[in-house]
LODO-488246 format. One line per field, with one value per residue (C-alpha): residue in one letter; x, y, z. Coordinates in nm, 3 decimals, padded with zeros to 5 digits. Each point is the difference from the previous one (the first is absolute). Layout:
r: [A:...]
X: [X:...]
Y: [Y:...]
Z: [Z:...]
//
This chain:
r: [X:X:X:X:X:X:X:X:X:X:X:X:X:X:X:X:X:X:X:X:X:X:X:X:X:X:X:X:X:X:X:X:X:X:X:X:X:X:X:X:X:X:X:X:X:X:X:X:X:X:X:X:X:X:X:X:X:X:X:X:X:X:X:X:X:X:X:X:X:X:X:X:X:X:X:X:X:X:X:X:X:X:X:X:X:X:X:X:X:X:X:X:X:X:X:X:X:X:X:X:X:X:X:X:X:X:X:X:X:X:X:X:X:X:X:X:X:X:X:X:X:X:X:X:X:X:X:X:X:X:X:X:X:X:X:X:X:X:X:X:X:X:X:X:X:X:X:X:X:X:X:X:X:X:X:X:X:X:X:X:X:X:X:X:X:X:X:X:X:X:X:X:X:X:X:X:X:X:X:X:X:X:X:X:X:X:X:X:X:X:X:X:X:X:X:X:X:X:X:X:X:X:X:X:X:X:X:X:X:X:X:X:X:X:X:X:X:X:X:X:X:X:X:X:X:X:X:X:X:X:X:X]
X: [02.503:00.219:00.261:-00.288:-00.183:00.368:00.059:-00.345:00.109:00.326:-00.227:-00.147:00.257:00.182:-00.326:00.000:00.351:-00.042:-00.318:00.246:00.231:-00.241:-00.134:00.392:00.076:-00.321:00.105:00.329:-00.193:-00.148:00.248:00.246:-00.276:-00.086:00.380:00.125:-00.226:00.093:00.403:00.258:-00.091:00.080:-00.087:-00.086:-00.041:-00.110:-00.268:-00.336:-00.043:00.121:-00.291:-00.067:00.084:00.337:00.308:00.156:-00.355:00.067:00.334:-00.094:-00.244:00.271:00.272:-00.258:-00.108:00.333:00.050:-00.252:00.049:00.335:-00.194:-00.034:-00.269:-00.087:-00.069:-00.072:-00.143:-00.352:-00.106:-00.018:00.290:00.292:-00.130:-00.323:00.191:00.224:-00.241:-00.164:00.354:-00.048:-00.406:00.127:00.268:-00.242:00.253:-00.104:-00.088:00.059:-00.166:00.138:-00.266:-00.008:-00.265:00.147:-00.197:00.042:00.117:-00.026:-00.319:00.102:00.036:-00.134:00.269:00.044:-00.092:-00.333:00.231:00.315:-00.164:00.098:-00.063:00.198:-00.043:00.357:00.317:00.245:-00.195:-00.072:00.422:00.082:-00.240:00.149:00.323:-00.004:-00.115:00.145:00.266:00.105:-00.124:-00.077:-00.079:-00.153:-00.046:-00.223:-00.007:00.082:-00.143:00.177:00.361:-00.142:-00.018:00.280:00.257:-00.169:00.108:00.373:00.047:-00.113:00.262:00.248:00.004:-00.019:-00.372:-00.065:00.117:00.164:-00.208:-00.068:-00.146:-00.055:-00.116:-00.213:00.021:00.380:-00.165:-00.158:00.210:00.383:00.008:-00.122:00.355:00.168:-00.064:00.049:00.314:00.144:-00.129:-00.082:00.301:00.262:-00.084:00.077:-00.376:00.023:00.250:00.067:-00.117:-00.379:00.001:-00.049:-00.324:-00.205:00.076:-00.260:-00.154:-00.252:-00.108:-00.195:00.300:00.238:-00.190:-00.052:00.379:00.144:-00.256:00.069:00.359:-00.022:-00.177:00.232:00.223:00.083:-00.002:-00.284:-00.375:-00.347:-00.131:-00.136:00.231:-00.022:-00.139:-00.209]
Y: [-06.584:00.257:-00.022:00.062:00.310:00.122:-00.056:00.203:00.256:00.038:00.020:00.288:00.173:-00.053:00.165:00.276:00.092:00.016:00.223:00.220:00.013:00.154:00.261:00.092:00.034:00.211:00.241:-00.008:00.084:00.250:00.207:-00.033:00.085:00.326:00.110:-00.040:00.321:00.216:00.096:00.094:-00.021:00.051:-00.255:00.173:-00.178:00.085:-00.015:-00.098:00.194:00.323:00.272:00.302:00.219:-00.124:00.117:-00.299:-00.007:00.340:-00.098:-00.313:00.216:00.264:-00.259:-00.171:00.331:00.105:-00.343:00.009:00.342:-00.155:-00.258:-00.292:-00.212:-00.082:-00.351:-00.086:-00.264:00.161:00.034:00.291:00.212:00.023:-00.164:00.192:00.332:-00.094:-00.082:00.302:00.180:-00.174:00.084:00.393:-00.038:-00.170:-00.299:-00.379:-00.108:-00.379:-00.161:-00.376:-00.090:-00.327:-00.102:00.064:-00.083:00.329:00.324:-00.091:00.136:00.204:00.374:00.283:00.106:-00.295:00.002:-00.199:-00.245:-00.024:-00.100:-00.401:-00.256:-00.300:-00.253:-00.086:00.194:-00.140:00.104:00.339:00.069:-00.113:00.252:00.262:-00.087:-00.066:00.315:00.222:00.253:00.079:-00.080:00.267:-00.118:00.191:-00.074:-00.335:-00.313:-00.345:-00.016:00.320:-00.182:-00.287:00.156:00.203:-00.301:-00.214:00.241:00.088:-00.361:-00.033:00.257:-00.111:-00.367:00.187:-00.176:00.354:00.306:00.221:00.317:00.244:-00.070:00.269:00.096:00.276:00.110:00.007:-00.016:-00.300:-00.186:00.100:-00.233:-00.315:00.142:00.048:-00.379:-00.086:00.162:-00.079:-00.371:-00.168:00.188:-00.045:-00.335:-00.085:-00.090:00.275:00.178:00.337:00.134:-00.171:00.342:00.196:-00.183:00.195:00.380:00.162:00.325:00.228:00.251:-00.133:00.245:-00.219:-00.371:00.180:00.098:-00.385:-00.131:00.268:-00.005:-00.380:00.008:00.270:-00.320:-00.095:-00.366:00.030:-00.016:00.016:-00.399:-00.275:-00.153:-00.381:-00.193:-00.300]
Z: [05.693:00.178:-00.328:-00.205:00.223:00.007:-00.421:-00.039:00.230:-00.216:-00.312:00.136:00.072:-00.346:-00.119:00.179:-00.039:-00.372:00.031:00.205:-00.318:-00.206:00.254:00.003:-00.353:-00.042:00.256:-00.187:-00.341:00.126:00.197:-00.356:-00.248:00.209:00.149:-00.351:-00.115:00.253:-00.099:00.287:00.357:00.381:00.233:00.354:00.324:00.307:00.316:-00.023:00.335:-00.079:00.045:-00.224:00.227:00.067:-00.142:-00.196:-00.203:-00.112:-00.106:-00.164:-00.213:-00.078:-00.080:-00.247:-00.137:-00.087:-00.108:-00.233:-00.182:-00.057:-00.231:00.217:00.105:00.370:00.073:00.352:00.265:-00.134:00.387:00.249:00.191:-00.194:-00.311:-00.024:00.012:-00.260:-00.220:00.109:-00.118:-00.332:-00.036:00.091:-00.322:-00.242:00.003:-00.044:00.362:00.077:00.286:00.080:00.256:00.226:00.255:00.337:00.324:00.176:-00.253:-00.388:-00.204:-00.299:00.001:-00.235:-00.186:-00.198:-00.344:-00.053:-00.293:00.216:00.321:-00.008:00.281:00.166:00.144:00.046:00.120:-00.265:-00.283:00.183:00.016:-00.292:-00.131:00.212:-00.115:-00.428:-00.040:00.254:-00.140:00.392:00.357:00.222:00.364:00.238:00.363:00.089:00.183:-00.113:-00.321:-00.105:00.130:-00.169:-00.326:00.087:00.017:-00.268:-00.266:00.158:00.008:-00.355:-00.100:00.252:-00.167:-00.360:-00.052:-00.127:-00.134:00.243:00.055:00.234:00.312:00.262:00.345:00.058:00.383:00.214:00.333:-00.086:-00.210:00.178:00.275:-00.275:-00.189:00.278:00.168:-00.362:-00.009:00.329:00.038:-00.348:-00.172:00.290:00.040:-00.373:-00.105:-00.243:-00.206:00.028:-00.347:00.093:00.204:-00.270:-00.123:00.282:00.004:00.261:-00.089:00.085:-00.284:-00.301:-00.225:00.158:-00.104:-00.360:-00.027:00.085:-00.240:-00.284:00.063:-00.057:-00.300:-00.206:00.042:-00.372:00.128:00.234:-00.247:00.103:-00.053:00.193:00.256:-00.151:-00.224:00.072]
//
């Protein structure tokens, strides 16, 4: 009887695992038949918990602004803080607006400045950054907590390991971001987990002309083209 309660059990679960296959590929479908419509874009991350009123939301908004005029699109965690006033940056430009929302327990409920047919929703993280990734032209990352560094090393890994095409990635704020170089510099790099050249991946900055010029610059590039980072 046990074998049996346990078989059923196992039954079950076979069952629901392939129910969770289809929920996945739909929130696949989805994110690829709307991203694909939209052209070149920046990915920007950032806090949740930044305030209006504080002074990396102002510059999240200019950097996206300028960001957009350039021609870009702004695709972000579709939340508030950072994301909301990048997308706010975007709204100001009359550029596509992407929000990539996901339930959270404590900070996630999309923000305003999304466009009404690029605000998607998750269920799961993987889909979420892969989204964040295919269709990113350059990273720009802004001050946060553990999802930003999350996000942060997920994509430097990617292009570390050559799982996609090298492209900018910056940091927007020294004072916040120097002494993450620095340990990286004086502990990862002297210890041999890193090479030296994986320095270059994350120049810090703190004027949106500056996060324009390293993206521009990297464009004019004959070898470097605006396209999705992989295929799948």
């Amino acid at each position: 009887m046990e074998n049996l309660k346990g078989l059923k059990q196992w039954t079950q679960i076979k069952g629901e695992n392939a129910w969770t296959m289809f929920k996945v590929l739909a929130e696949f479908v989805e994110g690829f038949e709307k991203l694909n419509k939209i052209g070149p874009c920046i990915s920007i991350f950032g806090s949740a918990r930044t305030k209006p009123d504080h002074k990396y939301y102002q510059l999240a908004v200019d950097v996206a602004e300028r960001l957009s005029k350039e021609g870009f699109g702004i695709i972000t965690g579709g939340g508030p803080g950072i994301m909301e006033a990048a997308n706010k940056g975007a709204h100001i430009a009359e550029a596509p607006s992407v929000g990539l929302n996901i339930d959270l327990p404590f900070e996630q409920s999309h923000n305003p400045f999304i466009d009404p047919d690029k605000n998607l929703n998750y269920n799961y993280f993987f889909i979420r950054k892969v989204m964040f990734v295919k269709y990113a032209q350059a990273f720009v990352t802004l001050p946060g907590g553990f999802g930003t560094l999350d996000e942060l090393f997920e994509v430097l890994t990617l292009i570390q390991t050559k799982k996609i095409s090298q492209v900018p990635v910056i940091l927007v704020g020294t004072e916040f971001w120097s002494g993450m170089k620095e340990w990286i510099t004086n502990v990862m790099l002297e210890k041999g987990n890193i090479s030296a050249h994986d320095l270059d991946l994350i120049p810090i900055v703190d004027d949106p002309e500056d996060v324009v010029k390293i993206i521009n610059d990297f464009y004019s590039l004959g070898e470097n083209n605006l396209k999705p980072n992989y295929s799948l």
